[in-house]
Every structure is written in structure tokens, then in C-alpha cells.
N, C-alpha and C positions, 0 to 999 in steps of 0.2 A: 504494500500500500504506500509507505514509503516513498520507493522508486515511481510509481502513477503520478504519486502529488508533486514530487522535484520535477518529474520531466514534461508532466503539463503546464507547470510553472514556469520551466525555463521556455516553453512553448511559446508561452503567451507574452514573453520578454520579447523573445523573439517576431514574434509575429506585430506585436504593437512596433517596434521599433522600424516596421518595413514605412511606415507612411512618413515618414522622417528623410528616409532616403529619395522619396520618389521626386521625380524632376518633374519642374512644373514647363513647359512648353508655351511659352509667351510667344508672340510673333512681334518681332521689331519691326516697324515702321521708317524708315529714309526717307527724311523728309528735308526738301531745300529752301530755304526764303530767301527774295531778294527783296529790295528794297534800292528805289533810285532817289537820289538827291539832286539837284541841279543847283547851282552856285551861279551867279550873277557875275561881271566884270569887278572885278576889285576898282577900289575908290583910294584915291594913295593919296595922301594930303600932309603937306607939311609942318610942323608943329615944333615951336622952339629950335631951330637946328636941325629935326632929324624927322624922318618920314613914318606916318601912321599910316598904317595897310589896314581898310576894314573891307568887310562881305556881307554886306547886308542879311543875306539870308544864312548867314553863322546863326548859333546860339552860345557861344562860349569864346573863352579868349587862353592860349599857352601862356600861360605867364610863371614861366623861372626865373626867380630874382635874377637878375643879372645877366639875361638873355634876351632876345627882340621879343616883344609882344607882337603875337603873330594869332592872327582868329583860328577857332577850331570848330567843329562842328563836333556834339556828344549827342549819340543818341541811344534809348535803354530800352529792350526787348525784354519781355517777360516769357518763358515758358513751363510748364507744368513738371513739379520737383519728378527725379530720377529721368529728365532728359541729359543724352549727352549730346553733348556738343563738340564734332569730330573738328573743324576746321572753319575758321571766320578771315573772308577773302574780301579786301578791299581795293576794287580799279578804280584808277580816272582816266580819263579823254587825256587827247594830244595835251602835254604841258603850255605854257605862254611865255614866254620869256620877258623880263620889267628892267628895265637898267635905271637903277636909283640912282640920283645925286647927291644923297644924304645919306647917312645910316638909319636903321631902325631904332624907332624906339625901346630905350630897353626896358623893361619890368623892374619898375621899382625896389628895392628892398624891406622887409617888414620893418614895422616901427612897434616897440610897445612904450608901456609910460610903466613905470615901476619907482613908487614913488614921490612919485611928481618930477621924475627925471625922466625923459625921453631917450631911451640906448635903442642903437640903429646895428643891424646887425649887417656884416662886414660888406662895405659898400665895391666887390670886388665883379669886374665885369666878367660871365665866363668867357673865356676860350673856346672860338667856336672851330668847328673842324668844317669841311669843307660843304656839308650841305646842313643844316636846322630847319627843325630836327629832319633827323639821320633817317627816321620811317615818317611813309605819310602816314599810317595809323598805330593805334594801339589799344587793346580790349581787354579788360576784367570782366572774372565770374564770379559771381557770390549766386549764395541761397539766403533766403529771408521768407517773409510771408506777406502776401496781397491776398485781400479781401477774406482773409480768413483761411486764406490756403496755401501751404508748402511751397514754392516757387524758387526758380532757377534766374538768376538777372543774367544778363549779358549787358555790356557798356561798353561800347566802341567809341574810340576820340577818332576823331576825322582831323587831317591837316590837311587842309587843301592850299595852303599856302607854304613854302617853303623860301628858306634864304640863305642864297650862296654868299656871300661876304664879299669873296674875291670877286 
């Protein structure tokens, strides 16, 4: 009686454990989105010594201390949590070429006040290499929550402006 009870017991170990292992058969979906932007002629205007590049149809601006402010385009896709996201491909159309008389303006330095003293943090221009910046874009993912549900962000910076120095 013994041996009946052990080996129906280890039966039923056995046999509970099979739904554990079983593979679930989901069918992935490849799915592509594109999305067009269209940018207007840039507007180049002089300002103190050195030249302001705007896009009217930008919504943002690069601003690294100490580098040209130059307009960006940022735009934030939402998709539904445990998407992945294989590959994010940004083109533009034929470039234009702009031959400035001036420099860009650079992006200020922060300021805080600590105090009632005002400390400016190191007013050093960078060093630019041969094109700013170096990609026309760049994109973060995060996860968060919209409207009560799990969600995957995507955020793509768009440069549609770039600056050779030389």
C-alpha cells in the first residue's frame, strides 16, 4: 500500500508539473510605421555678431552649452508594453548647402543664484569636429504608463539642420 501511495504521489508531481513546461504559441506580428515631416526653408537672421538659424515648423531647439543652437524636431510615439522595437531609420531629401558670414549662435551657459550670488558654470566654447552634430538623429526608449496602461515610448530628436564650421 505503501508503494501505491509514493508512486501515485510522485504521479501527480509529475503530471501537475507538465503544464509548466508547455509552450505557449503566440504569433508575432511585423509591423512598420512611417511617418513624414516636411521642414520649410530655414530663416537665418543675424543677431548681435552671429547668425540664428530657425524652422519654423521645428518644435524644439539642441542646445549644448557651449555649442550653436541649432532647431531640432522631437517627436514621441507610444506603443503597447512588451513591443519590441527592432530598428528606428531616419532619411532626409537632397541636403542644401548655407554659406554663413557669421558664426552661430552658441547656447548659453546655465546660471544659478546660490545665495544671492550668481556662479556661471565654465563659460568654455566646445570644440567642434567637422560636422554638429555628428548624426542627424537620435532616439530613447523608456516604458511608463498612458491612460492607465503599460506603455512603451519611443522619442526621436530630428536634426534637420547641421553645421560645418569650416
Amino acid at each position: 500500500m505503501k508503494k501505491i501511495a509514493s508512486i501515485l504521489i510522485v504521479g501527480i508531481m509529475v503530471l501537475s508539473g507538465l503544464g509548466a513546461v508547455a509552450v505557449s504559441s503566440t504569433k508575432q506580428t511585423l509591423l512598420e510605421q512611417r511617418e513624414m515631416i516636411l521642414f520649410s526653408q530655414p530663416v537665418i537672421e543675424k543677431n548681435n555678431g552671429y547668425t540664428l538659424i530657425r524652422l519654423p515648423d521645428t518644435n524644439s531647439w539642441l542646445r549644448t552649452p557651449g555649442a550653436p543652437m541649432l532647431p531640432a524636431q522631437v517627436s514621441t510615439f507610444i506603443y503597447p508594453f512588451g513591443t519590441k522595437i527592432t530598428q528606428v531609420e531616419v532619411t532626409f531629401s537632397e541636403p542644401q548647402t548655407y554659406k554663413l558670414e557669421t558664426e552661430i549662435m552658441r547656447t548659453p551657459q546655465p546660471v544659478t543664484l546660490v545665495d544671492g550670488k550668481i556662479i556661471t558654470a565654465n563659460n568654455e566654447l566646445i570644440n567642434l569636429g567637422s560636422l554638429y552634430p555628428e548624426k542627424p538623429f537620435d532616439y530613447h526608449l523608456g516604458a511608463g504608463v498612458s491612460d492607465g496602461q503599460h506603455v512603451i515610448y519611443l522619442t526621436i530628436q530630428c536634426y534637420p539642420i547641421s553645421y560645418k564650421p569650416t
